[in-house]
C-alpha positions in Angstrom: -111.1 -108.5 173.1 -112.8 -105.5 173.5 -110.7 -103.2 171.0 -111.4 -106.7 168.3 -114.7 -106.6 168.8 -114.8 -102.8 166.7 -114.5 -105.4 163.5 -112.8 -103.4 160.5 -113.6 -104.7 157.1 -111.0 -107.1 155.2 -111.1 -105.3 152.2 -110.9 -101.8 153.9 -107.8 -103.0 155.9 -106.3 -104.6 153.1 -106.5 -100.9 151.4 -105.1 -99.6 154.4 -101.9 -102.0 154.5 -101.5 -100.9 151.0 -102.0 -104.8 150.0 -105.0 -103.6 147.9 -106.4 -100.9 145.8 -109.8 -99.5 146.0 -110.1 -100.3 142.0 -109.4 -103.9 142.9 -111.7 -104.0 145.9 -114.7 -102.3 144.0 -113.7 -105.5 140.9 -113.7 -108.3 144.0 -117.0 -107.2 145.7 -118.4 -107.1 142.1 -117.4 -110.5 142.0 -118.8 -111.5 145.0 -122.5 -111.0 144.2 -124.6 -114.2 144.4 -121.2 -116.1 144.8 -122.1 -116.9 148.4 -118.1 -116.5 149.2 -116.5 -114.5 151.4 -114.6 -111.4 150.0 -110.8 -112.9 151.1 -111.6 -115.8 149.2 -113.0 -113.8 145.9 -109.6 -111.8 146.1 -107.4 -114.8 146.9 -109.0 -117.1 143.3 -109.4 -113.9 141.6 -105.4 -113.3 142.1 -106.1 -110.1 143.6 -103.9 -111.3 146.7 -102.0 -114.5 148.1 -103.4 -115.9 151.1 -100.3 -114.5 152.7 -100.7 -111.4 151.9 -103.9 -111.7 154.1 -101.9 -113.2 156.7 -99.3 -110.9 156.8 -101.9 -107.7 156.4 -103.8 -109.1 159.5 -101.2 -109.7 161.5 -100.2 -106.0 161.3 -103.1 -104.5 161.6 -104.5 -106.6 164.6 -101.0 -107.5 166.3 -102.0 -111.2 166.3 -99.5 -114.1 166.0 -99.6 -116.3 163.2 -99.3 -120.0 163.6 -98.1 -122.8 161.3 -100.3 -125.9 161.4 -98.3 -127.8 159.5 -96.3 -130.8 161.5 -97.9 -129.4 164.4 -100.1 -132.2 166.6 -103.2 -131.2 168.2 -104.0 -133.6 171.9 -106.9 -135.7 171.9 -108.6 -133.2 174.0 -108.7 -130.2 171.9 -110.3 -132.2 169.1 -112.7 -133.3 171.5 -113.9 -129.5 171.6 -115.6 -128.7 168.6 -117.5 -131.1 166.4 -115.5 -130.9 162.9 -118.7 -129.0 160.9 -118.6 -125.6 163.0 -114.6 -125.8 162.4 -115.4 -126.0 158.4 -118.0 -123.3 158.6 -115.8 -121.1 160.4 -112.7 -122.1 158.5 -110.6 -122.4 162.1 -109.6 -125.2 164.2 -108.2 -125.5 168.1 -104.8 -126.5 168.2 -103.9 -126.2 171.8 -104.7 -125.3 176.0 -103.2 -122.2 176.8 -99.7 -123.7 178.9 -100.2 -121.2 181.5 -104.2 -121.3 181.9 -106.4 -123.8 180.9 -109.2 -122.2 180.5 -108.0 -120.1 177.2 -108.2 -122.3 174.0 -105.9 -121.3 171.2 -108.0 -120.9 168.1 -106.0 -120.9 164.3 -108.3 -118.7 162.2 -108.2 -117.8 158.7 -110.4 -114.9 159.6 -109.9 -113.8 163.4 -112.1 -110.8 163.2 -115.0 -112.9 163.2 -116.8 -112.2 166.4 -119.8 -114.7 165.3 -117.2 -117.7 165.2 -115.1 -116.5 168.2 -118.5 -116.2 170.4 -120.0 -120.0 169.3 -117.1 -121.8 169.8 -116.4 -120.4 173.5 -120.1 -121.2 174.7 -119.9 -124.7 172.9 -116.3 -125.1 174.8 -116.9 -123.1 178.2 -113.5 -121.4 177.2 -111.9 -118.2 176.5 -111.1 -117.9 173.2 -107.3 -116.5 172.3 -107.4 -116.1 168.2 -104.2 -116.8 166.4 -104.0 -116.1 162.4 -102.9 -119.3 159.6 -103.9 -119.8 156.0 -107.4 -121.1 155.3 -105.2 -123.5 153.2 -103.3 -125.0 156.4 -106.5 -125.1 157.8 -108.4 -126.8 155.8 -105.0 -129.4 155.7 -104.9 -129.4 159.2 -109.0 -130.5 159.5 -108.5 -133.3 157.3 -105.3 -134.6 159.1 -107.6 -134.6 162.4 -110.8 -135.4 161.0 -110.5 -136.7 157.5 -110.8 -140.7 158.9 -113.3 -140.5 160.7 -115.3 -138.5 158.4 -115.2 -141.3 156.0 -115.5 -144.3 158.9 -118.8 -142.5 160.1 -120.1 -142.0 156.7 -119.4 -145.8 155.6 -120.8 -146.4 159.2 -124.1 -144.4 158.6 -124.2 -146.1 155.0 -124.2 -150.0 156.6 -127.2 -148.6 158.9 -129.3 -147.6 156.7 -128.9 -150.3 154.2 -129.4 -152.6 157.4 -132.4 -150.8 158.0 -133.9 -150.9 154.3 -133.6 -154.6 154.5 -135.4 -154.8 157.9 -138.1 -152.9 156.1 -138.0 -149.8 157.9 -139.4 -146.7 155.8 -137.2 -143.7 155.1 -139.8 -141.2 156.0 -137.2 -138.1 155.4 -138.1 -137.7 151.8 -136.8 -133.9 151.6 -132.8 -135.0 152.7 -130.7 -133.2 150.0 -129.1 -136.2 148.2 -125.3 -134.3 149.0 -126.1 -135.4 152.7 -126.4 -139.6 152.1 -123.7 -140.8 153.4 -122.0 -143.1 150.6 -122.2 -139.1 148.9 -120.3 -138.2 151.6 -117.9 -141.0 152.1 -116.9 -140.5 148.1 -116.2 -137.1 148.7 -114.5 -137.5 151.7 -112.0 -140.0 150.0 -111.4 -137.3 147.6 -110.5 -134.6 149.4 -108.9 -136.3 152.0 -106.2 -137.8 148.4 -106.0 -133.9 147.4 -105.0 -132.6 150.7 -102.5 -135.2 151.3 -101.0 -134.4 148.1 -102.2 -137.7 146.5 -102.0 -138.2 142.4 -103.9 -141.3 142.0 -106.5 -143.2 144.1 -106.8 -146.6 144.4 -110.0 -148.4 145.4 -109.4 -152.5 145.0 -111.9 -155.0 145.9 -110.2 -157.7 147.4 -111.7 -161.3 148.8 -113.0 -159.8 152.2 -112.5 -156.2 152.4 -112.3 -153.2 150.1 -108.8 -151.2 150.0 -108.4 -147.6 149.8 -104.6 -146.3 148.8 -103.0 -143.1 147.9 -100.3 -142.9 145.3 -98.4 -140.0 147.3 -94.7 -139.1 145.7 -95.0 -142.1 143.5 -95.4 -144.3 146.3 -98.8 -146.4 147.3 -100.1 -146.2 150.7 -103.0 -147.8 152.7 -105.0 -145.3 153.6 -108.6 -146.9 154.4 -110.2 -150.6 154.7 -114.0 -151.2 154.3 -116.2 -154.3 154.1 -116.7 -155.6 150.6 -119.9 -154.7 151.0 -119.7 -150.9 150.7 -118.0 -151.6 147.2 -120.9 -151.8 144.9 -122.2 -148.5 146.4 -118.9 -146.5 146.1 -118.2 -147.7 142.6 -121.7 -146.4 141.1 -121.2 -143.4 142.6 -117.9 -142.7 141.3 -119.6 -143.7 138.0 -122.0 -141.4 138.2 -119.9 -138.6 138.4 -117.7 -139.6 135.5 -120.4 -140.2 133.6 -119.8 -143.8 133.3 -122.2 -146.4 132.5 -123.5 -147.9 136.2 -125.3 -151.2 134.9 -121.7 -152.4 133.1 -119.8 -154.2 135.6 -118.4 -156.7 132.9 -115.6 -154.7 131.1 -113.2 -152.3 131.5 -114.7 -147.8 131.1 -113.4 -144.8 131.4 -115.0 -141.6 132.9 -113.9 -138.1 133.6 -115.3 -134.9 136.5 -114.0 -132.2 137.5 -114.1 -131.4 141.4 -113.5 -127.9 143.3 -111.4 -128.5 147.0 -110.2 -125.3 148.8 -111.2 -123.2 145.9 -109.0 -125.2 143.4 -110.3 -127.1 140.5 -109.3 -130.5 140.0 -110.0 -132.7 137.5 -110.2 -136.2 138.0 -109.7 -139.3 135.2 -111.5 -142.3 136.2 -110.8 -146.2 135.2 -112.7 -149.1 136.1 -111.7 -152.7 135.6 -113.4 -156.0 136.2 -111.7 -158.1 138.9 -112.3 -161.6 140.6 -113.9 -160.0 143.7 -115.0 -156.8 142.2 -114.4 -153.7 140.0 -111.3 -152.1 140.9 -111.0 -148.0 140.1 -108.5 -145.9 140.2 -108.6 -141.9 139.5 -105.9 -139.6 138.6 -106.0 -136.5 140.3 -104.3 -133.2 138.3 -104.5 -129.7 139.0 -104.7 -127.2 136.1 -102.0 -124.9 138.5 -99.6 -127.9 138.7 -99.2 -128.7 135.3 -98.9 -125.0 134.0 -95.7 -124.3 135.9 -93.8 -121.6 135.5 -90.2 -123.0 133.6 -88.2 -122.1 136.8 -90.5 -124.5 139.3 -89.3 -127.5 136.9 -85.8 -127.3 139.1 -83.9 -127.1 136.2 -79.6 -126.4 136.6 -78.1 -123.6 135.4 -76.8 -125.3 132.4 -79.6 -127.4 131.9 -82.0 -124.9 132.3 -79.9 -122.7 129.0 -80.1 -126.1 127.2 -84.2 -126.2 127.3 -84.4 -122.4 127.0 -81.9 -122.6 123.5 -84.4 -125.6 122.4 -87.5 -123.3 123.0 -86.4 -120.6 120.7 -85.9 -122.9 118.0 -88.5 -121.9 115.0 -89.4 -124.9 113.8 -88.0 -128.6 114.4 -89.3 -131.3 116.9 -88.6 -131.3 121.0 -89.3 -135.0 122.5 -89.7 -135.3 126.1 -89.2 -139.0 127.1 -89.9 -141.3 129.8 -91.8 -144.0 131.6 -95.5 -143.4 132.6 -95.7 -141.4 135.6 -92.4 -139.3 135.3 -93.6 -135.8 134.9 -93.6 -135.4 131.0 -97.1 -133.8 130.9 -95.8 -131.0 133.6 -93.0 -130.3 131.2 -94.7 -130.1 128.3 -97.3 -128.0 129.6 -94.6 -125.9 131.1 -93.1 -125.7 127.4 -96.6 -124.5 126.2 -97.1 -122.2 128.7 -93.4 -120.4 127.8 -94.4 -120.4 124.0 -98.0 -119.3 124.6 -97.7 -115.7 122.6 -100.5 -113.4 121.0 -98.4 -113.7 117.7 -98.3 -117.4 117.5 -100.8 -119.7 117.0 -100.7 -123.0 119.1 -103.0 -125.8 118.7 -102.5 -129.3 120.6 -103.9 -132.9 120.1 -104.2 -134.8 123.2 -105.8 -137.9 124.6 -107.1 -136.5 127.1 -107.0 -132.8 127.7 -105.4 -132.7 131.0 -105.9 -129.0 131.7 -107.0 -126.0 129.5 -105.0 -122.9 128.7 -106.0 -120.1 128.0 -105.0 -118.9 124.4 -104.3 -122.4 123.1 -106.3 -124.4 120.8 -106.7 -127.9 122.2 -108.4 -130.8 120.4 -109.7 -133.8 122.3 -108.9 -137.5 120.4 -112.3 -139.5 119.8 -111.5 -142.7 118.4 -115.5 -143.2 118.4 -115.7 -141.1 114.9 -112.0 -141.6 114.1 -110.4 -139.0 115.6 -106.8 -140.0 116.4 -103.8 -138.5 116.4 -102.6 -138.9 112.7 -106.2 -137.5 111.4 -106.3 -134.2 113.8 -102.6 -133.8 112.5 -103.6 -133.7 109.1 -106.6 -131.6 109.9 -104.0 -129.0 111.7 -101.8 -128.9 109.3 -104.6 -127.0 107.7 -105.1 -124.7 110.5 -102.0 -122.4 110.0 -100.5 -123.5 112.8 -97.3 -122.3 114.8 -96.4 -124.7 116.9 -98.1 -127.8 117.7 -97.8 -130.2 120.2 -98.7 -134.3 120.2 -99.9 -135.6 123.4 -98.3 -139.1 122.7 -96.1 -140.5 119.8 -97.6 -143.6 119.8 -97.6 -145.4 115.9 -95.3 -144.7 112.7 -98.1 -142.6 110.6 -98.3 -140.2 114.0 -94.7 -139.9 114.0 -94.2 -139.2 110.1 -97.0 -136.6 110.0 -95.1 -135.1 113.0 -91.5 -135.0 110.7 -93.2 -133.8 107.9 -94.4 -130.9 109.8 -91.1 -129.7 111.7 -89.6 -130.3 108.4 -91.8 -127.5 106.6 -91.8 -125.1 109.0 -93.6 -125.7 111.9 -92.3 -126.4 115.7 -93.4 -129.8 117.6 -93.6 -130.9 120.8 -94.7 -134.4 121.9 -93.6 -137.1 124.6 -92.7 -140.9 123.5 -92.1 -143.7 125.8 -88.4 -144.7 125.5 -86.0 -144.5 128.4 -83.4 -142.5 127.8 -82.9 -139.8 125.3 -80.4 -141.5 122.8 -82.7 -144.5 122.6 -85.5 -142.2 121.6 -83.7 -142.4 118.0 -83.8 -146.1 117.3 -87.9 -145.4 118.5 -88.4 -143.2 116.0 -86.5 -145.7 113.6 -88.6 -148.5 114.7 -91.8 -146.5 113.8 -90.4 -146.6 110.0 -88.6 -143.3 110.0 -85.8 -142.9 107.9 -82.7 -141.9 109.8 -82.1 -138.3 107.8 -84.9 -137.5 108.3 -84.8 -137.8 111.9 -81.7 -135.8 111.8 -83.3 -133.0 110.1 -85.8 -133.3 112.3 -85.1 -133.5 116.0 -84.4 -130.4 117.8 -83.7 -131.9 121.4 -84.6 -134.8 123.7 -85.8 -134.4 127.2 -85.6 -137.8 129.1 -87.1 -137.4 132.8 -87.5 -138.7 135.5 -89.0 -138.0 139.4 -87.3 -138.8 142.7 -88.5 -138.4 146.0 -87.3 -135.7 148.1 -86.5 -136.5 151.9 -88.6 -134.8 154.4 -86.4 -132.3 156.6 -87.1 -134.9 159.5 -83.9 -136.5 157.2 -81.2 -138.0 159.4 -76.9 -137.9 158.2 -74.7 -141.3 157.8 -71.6 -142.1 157.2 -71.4 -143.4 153.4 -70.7 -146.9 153.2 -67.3 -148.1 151.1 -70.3 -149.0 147.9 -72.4 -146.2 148.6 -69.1 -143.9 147.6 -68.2 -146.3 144.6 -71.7 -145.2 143.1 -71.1 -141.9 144.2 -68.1 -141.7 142.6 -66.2 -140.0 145.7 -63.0 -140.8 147.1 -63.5 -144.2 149.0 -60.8 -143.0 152.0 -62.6 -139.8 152.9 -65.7 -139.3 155.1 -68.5 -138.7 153.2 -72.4 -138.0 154.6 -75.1 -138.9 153.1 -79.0 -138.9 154.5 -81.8 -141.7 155.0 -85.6 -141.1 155.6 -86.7 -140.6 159.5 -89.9 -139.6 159.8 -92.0 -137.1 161.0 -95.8 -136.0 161.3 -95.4 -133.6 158.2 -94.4 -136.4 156.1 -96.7 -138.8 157.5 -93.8 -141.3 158.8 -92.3 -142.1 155.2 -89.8 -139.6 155.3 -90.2 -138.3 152.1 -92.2 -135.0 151.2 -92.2 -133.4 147.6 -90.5 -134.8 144.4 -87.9 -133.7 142.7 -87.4 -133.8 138.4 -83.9 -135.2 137.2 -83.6 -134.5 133.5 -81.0 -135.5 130.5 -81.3 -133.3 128.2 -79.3 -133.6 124.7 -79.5 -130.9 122.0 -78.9 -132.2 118.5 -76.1 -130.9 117.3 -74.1 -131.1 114.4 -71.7 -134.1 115.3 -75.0 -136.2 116.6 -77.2 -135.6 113.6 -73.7 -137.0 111.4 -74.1 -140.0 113.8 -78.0 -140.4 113.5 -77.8 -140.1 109.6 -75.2 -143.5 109.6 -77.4 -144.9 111.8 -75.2 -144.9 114.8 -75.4 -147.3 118.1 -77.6 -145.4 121.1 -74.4 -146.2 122.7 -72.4 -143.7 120.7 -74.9 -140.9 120.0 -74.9 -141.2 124.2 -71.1 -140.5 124.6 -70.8 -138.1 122.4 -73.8 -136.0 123.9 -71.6 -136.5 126.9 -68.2 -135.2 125.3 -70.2 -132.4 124.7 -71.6 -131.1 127.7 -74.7 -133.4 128.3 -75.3 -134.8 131.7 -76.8 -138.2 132.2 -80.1 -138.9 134.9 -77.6 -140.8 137.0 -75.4 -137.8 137.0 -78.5 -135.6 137.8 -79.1 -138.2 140.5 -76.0 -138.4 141.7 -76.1 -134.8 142.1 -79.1 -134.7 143.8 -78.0 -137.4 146.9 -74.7 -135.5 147.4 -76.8 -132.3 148.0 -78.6 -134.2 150.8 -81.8 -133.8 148.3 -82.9 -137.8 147.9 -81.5 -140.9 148.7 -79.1 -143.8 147.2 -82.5 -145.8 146.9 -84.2 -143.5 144.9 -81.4 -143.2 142.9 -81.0 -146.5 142.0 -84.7 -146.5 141.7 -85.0 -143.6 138.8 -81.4 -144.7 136.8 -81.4 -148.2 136.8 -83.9 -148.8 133.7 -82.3 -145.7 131.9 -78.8 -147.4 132.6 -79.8 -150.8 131.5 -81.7 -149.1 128.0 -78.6 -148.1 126.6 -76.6 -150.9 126.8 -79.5 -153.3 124.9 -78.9 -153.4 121.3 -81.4 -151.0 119.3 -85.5 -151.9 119.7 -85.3 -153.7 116.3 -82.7 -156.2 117.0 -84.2 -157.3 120.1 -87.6 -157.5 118.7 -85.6 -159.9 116.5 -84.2 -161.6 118.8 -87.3 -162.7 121.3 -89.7 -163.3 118.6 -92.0 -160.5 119.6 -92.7 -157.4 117.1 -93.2 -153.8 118.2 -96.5 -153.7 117.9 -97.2 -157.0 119.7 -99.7 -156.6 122.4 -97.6 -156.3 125.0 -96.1 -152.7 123.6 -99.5 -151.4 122.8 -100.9 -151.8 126.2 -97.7 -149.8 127.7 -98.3 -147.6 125.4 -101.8 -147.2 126.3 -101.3 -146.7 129.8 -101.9 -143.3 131.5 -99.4 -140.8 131.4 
């Protein structure tokens, strides 16, 4: 410990390993005035360095061993050790009793040269400290997965106290406590980051007859995460009103709010809805990270083939590219993704969205505002005016959208948007629904994108024998063996056996032969097959694909294709609208297609 204890600089070693250069050092430390952070985390968000690069730079310089934290289960015991605020404040956490003596603790830091956190947590343990070098980020991960719960059970405890204690008329004489340290402040931000780090997109709080029901929407899939007493719920819902800037005295109808949050030094920002139930308001927030949705085109996980078809659609000059699917399917990730691509100095971009989901540099993004009649159609017009390059629609939702949207491709000008259809030849008897003539569509349309996501399996995945229908769906000789995988379960994936999801995508380019078949308004049917006769491959195929690589399952796949399967053999939107007695723009279409994407 002695030869540690001679504590070298981060930024100086970094040079050293040739990770860093002095320029970039001198930019970082100029960076870190009155930031209050330390200078591996300026570099780190500043994109100086990856967190890894730290990790690796360390570990070479100091001879250390690095330790991955994730899957990994600490005892009981070694929680027991350190009370979870000295772990954040020193960004490390024990993880196990040295197997040989017990009296050495093995300590995961993002930082092991710091002798200040090395020498508290040894005299608050009675322990020899042995450091060991992870991420801050698997730290962080790993604090959560030990501490998160009962983070959030004692602040919800400490809340019910002093409530208790209010109504017994005792006096809160500490009138200096920094409002961040109440405890329903803490519990609300607890329930956040504990959703973030658990790679949550939506949380659900529910007010139900006796008891107040926290869930995570994690791969597409709710869990339980958290039950409280009913009581807690009026508390937790102003707060999360507050922050969205929500009205707090308006229990009686649905709002909607918006805040932006920072967790392990990434910003998040955070739609809110709140809606009047029997026993309560129920609230849900979307989570979305600004670095999630501006993907680089390779992360979408895009075939070969496929991957030439989007690229060819890209470089189109003008025309309109449609990415399809049901809410929740990753269409916002790919159009961002589309954006980002295009994003040049020598083209101007502008967007209309409702809302914003992330900003990007270099791009001109209006906000709709139906308070002063802002929509879609009237920004349109309005950027029309703007000499734009390529613009994109957050949502075709209504036939004067989609028009002004024709009109421009038409004359020049390249459009992306997303519409709510199923498949991608049934995205043409959409746009024929909305009052479009069919030529013009033809003219039009570039490409369709139709989408959807499929959970991965975990690696904890276990092999099987196909059964005799699993290889009839499969499409693989029925007399063969054939092995397939089903969920297990494992700490990483928290027991569900899935981690991660994965994008199918059909993707037909309008070509020639289709547009003849769009113009004579052809059956979705037939535009479908001949997409196919000409290299197109379906989302069952995709998803076919992906449970012979091992990648999902025969659940999911059934899951993701069936409504994309059943779509195209429906007669066309207009007939059936005919049929049931319902038009398109009865209320039951407008609320789907008011729904958050």
């Amino acid at each position: 410990m002695a030869l540690r204890r001679e504590r070298m600089r981060l930024g100086d070693m970094l040079i050293r390993q040739n990770v860093l250069t002095e320029d970039e050092l001198k930019k970082a430390l100029e960076l870190q005035k009155g930031s209050g952070k330390k200078i591996g985390e300026v570099l780190v968000d500043n994109g100086f360095i990856t967190e890894d690069m730290i990790v690796r730079a360390l570990q070479m310089q100091l001879g250390l061993k690095v330790v991955q934290l994730t899957g990994v289960t600490i005892p009981k015991e070694v929680r027991n050790l350190v009370s979870v605020d000295i772990l954040k404040k020193y960004t490390c956490i024990p993880f196990e009793l040295d197997p040989y003596n017990a009296n050495i603790l093995h300590l995961a830091m993002a930082d092991p040269m710091d002798m200040a956190a090395i020498d508290d947590i040894s005299i608050v343990t009675n322990l020899q400290i042995e450091p060991y070098i992870a991420t801050t980020r698997d730290i962080l991960a790993a604090i959560d997965r030990c501490y998160g719960a009962s983070e959030t059970l004692d602040a919800a405890r400490r809340f019910t106290q002093e409530r208790a204690q209010l109504r017994g008329g005792a006096a809160d004489d500490d009138t200096d406590t920094d409002v961040s340290d109440a405890p329903i402040v803490q519990l609300v931000r607890s329930l956040i980051e504990q959703a973030i780090r658990q790679r949550a997109s939506d949380i659900h709080i529910e007010a139900l007859e006796n008891k107040v029901r926290i869930r995570y929407r994690i791969d597409g899939a709710l869990y339980e995460r958290m039950v409280y007493d009913n009581s807690l719920l009026p508390a937790i819902s102003t707060r999360i009103k507050i922050l969205g800037g929500m009205d707090i005295s308006e229990k009686r109808k649905p709002q909607d709010g918006r805040m932006s949050i920072m967790v392990d030094r990434q910003d998040y920002d955070i739609r809110i809805s709140s809606l009047p139930t029997v026993h309560g308001e129920k609230i849900v927030m979307r989570l979305s990270s600004k670095l999630n949705l501006t993907r680089n085109k390779k992360d979408l996980g895009l075939p070969p083939d496929e991957m030439e078809r989007f690229n060819h659609m890209l470089a189109s000059p003008f025309g309109i590219i449609l990415v399809t699917g049901p809410t929740g399917s990753g269409k916002s990730t790919t159009l961002y993704t589309a954006l980002s691509e295009l994003n040049k100095e020598a083209v101007n971009i502008v967007t209309v969205e409702d809302p914003v989901e992330a900003d990007i540099e270099g791009i001109n993004q209006v906000q709709v505002n139906n308070k002063v009649d802002l929509n879609f159609a009237s920004a349109l017009r309005s950027i029309l005016r703007q000499d734009p390059d390529i613009i994109m629609i957050g949502e075709i939702r209504d036939g004067e959208t989609a028009e002004i949207a024709v009109r421009a491709s038409i004359t020049g000008h390249l459009v992306v948007s997303t519409l709510h259809t199923n498949s991608t030849a049934s995205s043409v008897a959409r746009l024929e629904d909305m009052g479009i003539e069919s030529y013009l569509i033809a003219d039009s349309l570039v490409g369709i994108i139709a989408q959807r996501l499929v959970r991965k399996l975990c690696d904890c995945k276990m092999p099987k024998e196909a059964s005799a229908a699993e290889k009839e769906m499969l499409g693989v000789n029925p007399d063969e063996p054939f092995t397939i995988y089903e969920p297990c379960g494992c700490k990483l994936c928290n027991g569900t056996g899935y981690y991660g999801r994965l994008g199918i995508y059909e993707i037909m380019k309008i070509t020639p032969s289709i547009k003849r078949l769009i113009s004579r308004h052809a059956e979705a049917e037939e535009i479908k097959k001949q997409a196919i006769s000409e290299g197109m491959n379906t989302l069952k195929m995709a998803a076919v694909n992906a449970v012979k690589d091992g990648v999902t399952t025969i659940a999911e796949m059934v899951k993701a294709t069936y409504e994309a399967e059943e779509d195209d053999s429906r007669p066309k939107a207009a007939d059936t609208s005919a049929s049931s007695g319902i038009s398109v723009s009865s209320g039951v279409e407008e609320i789907e297609l008011e729904q958050i994407d």
